[in-house]
C-alpha positions in Angstrom: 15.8 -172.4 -105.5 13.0 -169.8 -107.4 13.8 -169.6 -110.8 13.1 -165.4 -110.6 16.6 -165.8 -107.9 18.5 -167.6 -110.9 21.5 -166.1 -112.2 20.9 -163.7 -115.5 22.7 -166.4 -117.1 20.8 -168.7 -116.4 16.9 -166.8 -116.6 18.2 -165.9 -120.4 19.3 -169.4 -121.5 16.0 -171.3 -120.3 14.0 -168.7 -121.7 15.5 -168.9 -124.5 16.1 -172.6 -125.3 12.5 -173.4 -124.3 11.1 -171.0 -126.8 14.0 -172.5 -129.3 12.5 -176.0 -128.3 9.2 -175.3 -129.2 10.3 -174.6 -132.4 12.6 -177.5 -133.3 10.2 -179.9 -132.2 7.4 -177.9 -134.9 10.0 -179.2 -137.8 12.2 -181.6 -136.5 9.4 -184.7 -136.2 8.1 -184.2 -140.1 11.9 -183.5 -142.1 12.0 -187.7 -142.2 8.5 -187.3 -143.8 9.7 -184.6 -146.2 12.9 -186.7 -147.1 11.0 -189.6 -147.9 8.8 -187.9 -150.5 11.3 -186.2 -151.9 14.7 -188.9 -151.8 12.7 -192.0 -151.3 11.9 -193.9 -148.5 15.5 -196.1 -148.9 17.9 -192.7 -149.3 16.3 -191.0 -146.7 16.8 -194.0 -144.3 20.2 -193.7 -145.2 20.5 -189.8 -144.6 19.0 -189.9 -141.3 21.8 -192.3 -140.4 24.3 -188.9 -140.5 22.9 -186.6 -138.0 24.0 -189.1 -135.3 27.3 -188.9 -136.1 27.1 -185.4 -136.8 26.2 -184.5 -133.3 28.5 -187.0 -131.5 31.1 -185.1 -133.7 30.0 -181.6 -132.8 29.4 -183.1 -128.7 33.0 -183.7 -128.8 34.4 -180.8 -130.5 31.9 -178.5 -128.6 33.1 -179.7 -125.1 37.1 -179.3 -125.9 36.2 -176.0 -127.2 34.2 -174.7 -124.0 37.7 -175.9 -121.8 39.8 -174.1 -124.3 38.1 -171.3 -125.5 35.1 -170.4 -122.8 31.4 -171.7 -122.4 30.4 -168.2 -124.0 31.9 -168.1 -126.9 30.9 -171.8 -127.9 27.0 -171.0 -127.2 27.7 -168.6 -129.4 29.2 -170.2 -132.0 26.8 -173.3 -131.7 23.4 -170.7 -131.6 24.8 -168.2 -134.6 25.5 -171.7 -136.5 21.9 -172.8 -136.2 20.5 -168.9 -137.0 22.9 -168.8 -140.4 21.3 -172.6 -141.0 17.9 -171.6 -140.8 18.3 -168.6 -142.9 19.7 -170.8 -145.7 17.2 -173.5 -145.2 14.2 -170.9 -145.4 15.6 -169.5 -148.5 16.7 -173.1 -150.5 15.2 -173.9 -153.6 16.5 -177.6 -153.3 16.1 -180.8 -150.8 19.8 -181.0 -150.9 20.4 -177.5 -149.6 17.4 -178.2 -147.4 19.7 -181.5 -146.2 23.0 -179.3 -145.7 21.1 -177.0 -143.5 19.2 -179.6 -141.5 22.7 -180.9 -140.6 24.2 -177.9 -140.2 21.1 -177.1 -137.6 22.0 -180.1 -135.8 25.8 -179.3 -135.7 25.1 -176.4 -134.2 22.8 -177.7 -131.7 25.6 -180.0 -130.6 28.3 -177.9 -130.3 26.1 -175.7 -127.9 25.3 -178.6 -125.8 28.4 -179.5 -123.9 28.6 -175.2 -123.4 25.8 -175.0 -121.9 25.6 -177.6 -119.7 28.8 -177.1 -118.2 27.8 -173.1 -117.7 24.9 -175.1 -115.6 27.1 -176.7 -113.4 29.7 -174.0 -113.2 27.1 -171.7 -111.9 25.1 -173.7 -109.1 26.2 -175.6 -105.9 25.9 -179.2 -106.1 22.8 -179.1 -103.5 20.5 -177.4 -106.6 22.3 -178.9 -109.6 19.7 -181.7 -110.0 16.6 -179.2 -109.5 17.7 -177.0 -112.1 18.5 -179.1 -114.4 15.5 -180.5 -114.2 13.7 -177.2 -114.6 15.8 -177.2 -117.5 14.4 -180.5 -118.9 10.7 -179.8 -118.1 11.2 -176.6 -120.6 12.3 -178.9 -122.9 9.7 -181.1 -123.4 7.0 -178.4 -123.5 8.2 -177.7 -126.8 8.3 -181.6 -127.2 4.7 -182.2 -126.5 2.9 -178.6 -128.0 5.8 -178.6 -131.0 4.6 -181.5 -132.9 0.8 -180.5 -132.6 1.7 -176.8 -134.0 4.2 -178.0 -136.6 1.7 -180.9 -138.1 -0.2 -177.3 -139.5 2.6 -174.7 -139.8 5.7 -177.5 -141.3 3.2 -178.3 -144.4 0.8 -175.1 -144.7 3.5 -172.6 -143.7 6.9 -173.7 -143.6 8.6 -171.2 -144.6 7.0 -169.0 -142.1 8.1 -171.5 -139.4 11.6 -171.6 -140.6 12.4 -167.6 -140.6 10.5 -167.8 -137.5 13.0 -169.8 -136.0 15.8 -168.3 -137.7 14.5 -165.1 -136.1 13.9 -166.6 -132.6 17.3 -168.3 -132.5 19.1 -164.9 -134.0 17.6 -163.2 -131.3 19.0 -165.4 -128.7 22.1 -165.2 -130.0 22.2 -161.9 -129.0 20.4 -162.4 -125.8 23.6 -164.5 -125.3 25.9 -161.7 -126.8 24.3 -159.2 -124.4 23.1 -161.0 -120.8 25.5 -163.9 -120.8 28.8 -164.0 -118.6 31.6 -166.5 -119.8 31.9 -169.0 -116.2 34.9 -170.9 -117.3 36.8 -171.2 -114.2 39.9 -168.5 -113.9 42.3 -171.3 -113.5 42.1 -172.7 -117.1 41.1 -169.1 -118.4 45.6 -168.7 -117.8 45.9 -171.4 -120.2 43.9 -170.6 -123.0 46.4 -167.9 -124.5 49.2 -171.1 -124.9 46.4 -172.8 -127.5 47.0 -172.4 -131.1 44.6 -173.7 -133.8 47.0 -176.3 -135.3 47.3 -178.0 -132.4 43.8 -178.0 -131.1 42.7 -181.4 -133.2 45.4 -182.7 -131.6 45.2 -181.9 -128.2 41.5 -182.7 -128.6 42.1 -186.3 -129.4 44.6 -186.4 -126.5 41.9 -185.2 -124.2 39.4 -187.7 -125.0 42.0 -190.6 -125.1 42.6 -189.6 -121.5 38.8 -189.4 -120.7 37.8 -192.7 -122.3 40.2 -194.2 -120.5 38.9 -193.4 -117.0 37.5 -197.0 -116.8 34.5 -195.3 -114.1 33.7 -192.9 -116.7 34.1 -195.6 -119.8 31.4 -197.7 -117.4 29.4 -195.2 -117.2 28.9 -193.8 -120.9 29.0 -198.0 -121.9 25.5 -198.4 -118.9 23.9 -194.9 -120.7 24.1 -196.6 -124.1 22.7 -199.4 -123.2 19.7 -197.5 -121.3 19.5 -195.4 -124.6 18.9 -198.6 -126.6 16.0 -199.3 -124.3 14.5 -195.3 -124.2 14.9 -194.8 -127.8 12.7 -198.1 -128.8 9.6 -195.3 -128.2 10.0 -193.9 -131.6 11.0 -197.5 -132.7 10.2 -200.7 -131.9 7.0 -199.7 -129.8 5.6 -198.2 -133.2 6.0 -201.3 -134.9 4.4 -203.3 -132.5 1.5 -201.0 -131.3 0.7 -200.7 -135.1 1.4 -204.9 -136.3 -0.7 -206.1 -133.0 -2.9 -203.8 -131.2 -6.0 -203.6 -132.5 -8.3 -200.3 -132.7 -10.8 -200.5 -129.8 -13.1 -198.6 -127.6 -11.4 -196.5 -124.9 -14.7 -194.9 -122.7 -18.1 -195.2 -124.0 -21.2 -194.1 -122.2 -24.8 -195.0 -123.3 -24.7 -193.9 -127.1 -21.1 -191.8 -127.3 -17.9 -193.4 -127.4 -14.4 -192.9 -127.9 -12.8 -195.2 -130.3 -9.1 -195.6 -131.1 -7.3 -196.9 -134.2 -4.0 -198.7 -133.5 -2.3 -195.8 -135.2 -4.0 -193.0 -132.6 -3.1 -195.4 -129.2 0.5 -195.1 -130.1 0.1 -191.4 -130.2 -2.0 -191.0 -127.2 1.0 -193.5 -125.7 3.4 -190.7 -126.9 1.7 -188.3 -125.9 1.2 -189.2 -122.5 4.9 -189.5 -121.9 6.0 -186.4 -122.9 3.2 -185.0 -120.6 4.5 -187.0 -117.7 7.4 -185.7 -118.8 6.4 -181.7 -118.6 4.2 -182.5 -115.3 6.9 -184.9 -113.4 10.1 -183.8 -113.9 9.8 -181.7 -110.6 8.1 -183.5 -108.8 10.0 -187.0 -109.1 13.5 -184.7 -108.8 12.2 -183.3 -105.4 10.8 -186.9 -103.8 14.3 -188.3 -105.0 16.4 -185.6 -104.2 17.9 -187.3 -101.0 18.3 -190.5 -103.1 22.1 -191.4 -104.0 22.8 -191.0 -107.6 24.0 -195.2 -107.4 20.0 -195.6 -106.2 18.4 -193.4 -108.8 20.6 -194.7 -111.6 20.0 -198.8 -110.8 15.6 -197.8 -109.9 15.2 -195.8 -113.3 17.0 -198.4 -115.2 14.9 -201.4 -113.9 11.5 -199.3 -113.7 12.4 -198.2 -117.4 13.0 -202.0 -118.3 10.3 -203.7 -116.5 7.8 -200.9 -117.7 8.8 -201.8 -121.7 9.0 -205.8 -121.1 5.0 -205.4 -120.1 3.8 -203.7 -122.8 4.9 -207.3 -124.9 2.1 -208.9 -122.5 -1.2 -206.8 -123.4 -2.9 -205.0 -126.0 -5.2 -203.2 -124.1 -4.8 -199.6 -124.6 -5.6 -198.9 -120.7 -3.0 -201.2 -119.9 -0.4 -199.9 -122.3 -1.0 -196.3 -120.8 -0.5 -197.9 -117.4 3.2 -199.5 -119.1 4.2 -196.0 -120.1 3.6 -194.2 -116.8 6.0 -197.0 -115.3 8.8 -196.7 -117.9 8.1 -192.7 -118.3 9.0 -192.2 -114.6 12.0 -193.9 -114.7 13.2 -192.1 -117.7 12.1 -189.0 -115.7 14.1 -189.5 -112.5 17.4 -190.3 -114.2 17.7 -187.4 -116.9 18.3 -184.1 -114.0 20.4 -186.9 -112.3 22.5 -187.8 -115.4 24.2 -184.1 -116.1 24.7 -183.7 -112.2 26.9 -186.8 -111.9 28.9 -185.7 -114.7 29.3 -182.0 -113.4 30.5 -183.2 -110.1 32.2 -186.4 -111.7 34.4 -184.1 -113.9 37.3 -182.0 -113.2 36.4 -178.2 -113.4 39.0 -177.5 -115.6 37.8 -180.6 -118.3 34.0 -179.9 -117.5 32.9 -179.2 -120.7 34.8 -182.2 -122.6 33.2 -184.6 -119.8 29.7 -183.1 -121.0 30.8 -183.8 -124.5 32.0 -187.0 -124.1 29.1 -187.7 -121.8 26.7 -187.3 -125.0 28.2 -190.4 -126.5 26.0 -192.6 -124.7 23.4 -190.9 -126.1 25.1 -191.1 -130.0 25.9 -194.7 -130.0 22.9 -195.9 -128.3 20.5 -194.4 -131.1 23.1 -195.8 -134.1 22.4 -199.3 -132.1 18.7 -198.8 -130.9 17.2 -200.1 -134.8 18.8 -203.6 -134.0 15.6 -204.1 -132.6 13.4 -203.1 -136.1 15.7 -206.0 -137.3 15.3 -208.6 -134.3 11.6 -208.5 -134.6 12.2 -210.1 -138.2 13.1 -213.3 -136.7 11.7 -213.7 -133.1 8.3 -212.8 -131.8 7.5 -209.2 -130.0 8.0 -210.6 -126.5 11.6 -211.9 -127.4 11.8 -208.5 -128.7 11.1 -207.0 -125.5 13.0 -209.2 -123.6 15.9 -207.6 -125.5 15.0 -204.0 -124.3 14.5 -205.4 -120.8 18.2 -207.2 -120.7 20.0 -203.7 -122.5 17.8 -202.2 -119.1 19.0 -204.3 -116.3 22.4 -205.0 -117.6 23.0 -201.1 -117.5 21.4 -201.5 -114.0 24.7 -203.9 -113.1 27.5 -201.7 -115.1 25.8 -198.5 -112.8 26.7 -201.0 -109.7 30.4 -201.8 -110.9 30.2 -198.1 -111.7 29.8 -196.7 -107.8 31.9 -199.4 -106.3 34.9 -198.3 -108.4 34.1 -193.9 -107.4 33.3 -194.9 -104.3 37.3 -197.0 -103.9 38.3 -192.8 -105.0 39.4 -191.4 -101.8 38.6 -187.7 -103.1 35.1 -189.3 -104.3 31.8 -187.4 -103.3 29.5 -190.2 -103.5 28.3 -192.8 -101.5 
């Protein structure tokens, strides 16, 4: 499918969340930076331990709102949160009110989530579901890899112009939404909306999600993402800690008198920074090679190429050999991410789409509130004990994906095979 034959709804939102992208990831990197100096080092930790829960909260609350209410109006909600945030963060005079609005941000974001992703699946067939969402994640790390670049200048020299910049940028998609965006919820749960009142609706919500959680396929399922989460997230985490504590700076080329040298500090960036190019210059491709693959077969691959790639990087610390670790576990990250929100579009029933994406996000949630574990493990045992962790969390979501397909597959109305 050619993005320019995309639905309007879709052209305006992936416009307009990579340009939004670009701009959270100029800010987001450097706020624990800007904590720490002004909080301390110990409270900011501490600080950075809500947004988690903040978004697993607004996940939730976003997906029961897009079934109830309409995918349209929750984007909307979620984007006008975020503008009204970043209007307030641009004109605070305090790091608390700076705080509020950072969470706020985040709220929003997460509330708009669930929205959008369900407007995704309502719009496509299940033939191009994986191809555009991957679209949709290659947009998304463009801002991921340029973002941080950009913001290390304009967060410190101009921040307040970058913040009513993206108060401005994120207003005017608001409206973009306002304007070219058509709600999609299906016309069968449209006829029950008008029987919701708002008194009930924390009830009814926590209802919902009782019945979700207990689908044991789906409870699998969000329990094998978590676990895979713990091993992704270890990037920012314990792959820091060990590429600064035991890989020493060295020469990468050198040819008669020039060189390039790298500090231990730079190799972990130019580790990070070849992911998220992978990332940008992959996602396509690996969707299209794998796009005959069974979702079972891309699940239990990325899961042991994503484990086997991190357990390496514990035997070397050469940088050309680390680079060679990452384009191993960056590939399986890659193929799984497109894959993830299509299972769960076709998984879910259309009239509890949205809550399924919502709930869907937990694995996500609880596997970042778990990931530091391994900060703490690597305290006590040596790094390759450490990365024998990640590798296990890796391969023992590999078996829960297995006991995950035999159990949809015993489903007689089940698409997969």
């Amino acid at each position: 499918m050619q993005w320019l034959s995309w639905d309007l709804n879709l052209k305006t939102r992936l416009i307009g969340e990579t340009l939004f992208n670009l701009l959270f990831w100029m800010y987001f990197p450097f706020l624990t930076l800007h904590f720490s100096d002004t909080f301390g080092k110990n409270v900011a930790g501490l600080l950075m331990t809500v947004p988690p829960i903040m978004s697993m909260i607004g996940n939730l609350f976003g997906g029961y709102l897009a079934d109830r209410f309409g995918r349209r109006y929750v984007m909307l909600s979620g984007a006008f949160l975020q503008a009204g945030m970043f209007v307030l963060f641009a004109f605070s005079l305090s790091s608390w009110i700076d705080y509020l609005a950072f969470i706020g941000i985040g709220l929003g974001k997460a509330v708009y989530s669930p929205a959008s992703s369900a407007m995704v699946a309502d719009l496509t067939s299940e033939k191009d579901r994986r191809k555009i969402f991957a679209t949709f994640v290659t947009a998304m790390n463009i801002g991921a890899v340029l973002g941080p670049a950009l913001g290390a200048i304009f967060f410190f020299q101009y921040r307040s112009e970058l913040l009513w910049t993206c108060a401005l940028v994120t207003f005017l998609y608001s409206i973009a939404i306002w304007i070219n965006v058509r709600e999609t919820l299906p016309q069968s749960v449209k006829s029950s909306v008008a029987s919701i009142h708002f008194p009930s609706v924390m009830k009814e919500q926590w209802q919902s999600y009782a019945v979700i959680l207990s689908d044991k396929a789906f409870a699998i399922y969000i329990l094998a993402g978590m676990l895979i989460t713990i091993a992704i997230v270890q990037l920012d985490l314990f792959l820091a800690v060990y590429v600064k504590e035991f890989v020493p700076a060295q020469t990468l080329l050198s040819w008669n008198a020039w060189s390039l040298s790298l500090s231990s500090t730079e190799i972990f960036g130019w580790m990070v920074g070849i992911s998220g190019l992978l990332f940008v210059l992959c996602a396509l491709p690996v969707t299209k090679w794998f796009e005959h693959w069974s979702d079972r077969n891309v699940f239990l691959l990325s899961s042991s190429l994503f484990g086997v790639g991190m357990y390496l990087v514990g035997f070397t610390t050469n940088a050309w050999l680390l680079f060679g670790c990452v384009v191993i576990f960056t590939v399986g990250e890659v193929m799984r991410t497109p894959v993830e929100q299509s299972f769960v579009s076709k998984y879910a029933p259309e009239h509890a789409r949205g809550q399924y994406m919502g709930a869907a996000n937990l694995q996500y949630s609880l596997g970042r509130f778990l990931a530091p574990v391994t900060v703490i493990l690597s305290e006590w045992i040596m790094p390759i004990g450490v990365f024998t962790f990640i590798l296990l969390c890796a391969l023992l979501s590999a078996v829960l994906y297995v006991k995950l397909f035999q159990i949809v597959q015993k489903r007689e109305s089940s698409p997969y095979s």
